[in-house]
C-alpha positions in Angstrom: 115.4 136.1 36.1 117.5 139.3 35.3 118.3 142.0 37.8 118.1 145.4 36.4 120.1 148.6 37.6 119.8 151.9 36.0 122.0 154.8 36.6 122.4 158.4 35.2 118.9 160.1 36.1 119.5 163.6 37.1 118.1 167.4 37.1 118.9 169.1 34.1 117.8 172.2 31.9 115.5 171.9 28.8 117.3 171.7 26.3 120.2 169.8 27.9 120.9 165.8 27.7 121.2 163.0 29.5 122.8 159.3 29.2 120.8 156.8 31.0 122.3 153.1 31.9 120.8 150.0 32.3 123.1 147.1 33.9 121.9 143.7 33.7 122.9 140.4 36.2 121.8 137.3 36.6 120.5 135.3 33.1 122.4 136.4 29.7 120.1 138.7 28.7 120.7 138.0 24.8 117.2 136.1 24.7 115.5 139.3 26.3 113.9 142.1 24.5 114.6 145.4 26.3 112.9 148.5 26.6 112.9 151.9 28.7 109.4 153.2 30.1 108.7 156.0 32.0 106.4 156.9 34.7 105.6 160.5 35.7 103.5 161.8 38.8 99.8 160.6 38.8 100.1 159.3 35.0 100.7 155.8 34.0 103.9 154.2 33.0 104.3 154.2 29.6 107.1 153.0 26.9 110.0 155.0 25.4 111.4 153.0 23.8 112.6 149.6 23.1 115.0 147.3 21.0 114.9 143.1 20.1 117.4 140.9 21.4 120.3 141.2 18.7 120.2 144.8 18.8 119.2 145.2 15.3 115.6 146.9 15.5 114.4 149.5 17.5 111.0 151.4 18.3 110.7 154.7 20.1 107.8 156.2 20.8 106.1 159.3 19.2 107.2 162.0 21.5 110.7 161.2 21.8 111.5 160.4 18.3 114.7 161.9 16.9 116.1 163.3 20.5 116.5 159.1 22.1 118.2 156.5 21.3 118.0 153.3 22.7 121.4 150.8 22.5 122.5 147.7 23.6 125.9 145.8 24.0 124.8 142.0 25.0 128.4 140.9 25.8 128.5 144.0 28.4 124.9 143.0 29.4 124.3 146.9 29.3 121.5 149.1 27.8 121.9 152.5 27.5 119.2 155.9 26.4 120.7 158.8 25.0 118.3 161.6 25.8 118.8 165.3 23.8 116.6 168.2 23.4 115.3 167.3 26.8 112.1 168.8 27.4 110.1 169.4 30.7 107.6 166.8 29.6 110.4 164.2 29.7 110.6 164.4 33.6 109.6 161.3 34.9 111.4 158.2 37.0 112.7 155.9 34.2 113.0 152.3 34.0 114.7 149.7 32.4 112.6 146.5 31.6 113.1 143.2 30.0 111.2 140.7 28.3 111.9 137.3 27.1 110.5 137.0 23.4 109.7 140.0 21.8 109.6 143.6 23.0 105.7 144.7 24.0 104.3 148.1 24.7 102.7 147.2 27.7 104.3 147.5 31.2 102.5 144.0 32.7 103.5 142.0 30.1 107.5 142.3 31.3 109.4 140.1 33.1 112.1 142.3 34.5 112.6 145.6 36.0 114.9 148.1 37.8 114.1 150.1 40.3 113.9 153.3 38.5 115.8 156.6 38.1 114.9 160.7 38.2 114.6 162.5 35.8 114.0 165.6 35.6 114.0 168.6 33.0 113.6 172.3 34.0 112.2 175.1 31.7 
């Protein structure tokens, strides 16, 4: 099992960026895929993004394409999102996941999970 912190939610302006973090404990999490998902208010939680176990491939999804990106440092046992161009659609409690095997678009099929951070964007 891996226990999953993240850190760096907050209230910004559209526009503006944020660097979320993602610290892991517990197993090495060099055999885990990792991802970000988010969950706004009365909609369901849905992936950001996410990257395989060496780091070497990553998949965002449509919406935040070319304003996120999603890094890891296994010897840290850290994750991080890099969030730009922030828009109000983007508010939403975010959370880090992890997944032995291969990286998954669907919530359930993770092992792991943090307990989730704010985020939210103003117009």
């Amino acid at each position: 099992q891996v226990q999953l912190v993240e850190s760096g939610g907050g209230s910004v302006q559209a526009g503006g960026s944020l660097r979320l973090s993602c610290a892991a404990s517990g197993r090495t999490i060099t055999n885990y895929a990792m991802a970000w998902f988010r969950q706004a208010p009365g909609k369901e939680r849905e992936l950001v993004a996410a990257i395989t176990q060496s780091g070497g491939a990553t998949s965002y999804a449509n919406s935040v394409k070319g304003r996120i990106t999603i890094r890891r440092d296994n010897a840290k046992r850290t994750m991080s999102l890099q969030m730009t161009s922030l828009k109000p659609e983007d508010t939403a409690v975010y959370y880090c996941a992890a997944r032995l095997m291969g990286w998954n678009i669907l919530p359930t099929t993770y092992d792991d999970w943090g307990q989730g951070t704010q985020v939210t964007v103003s117009s």
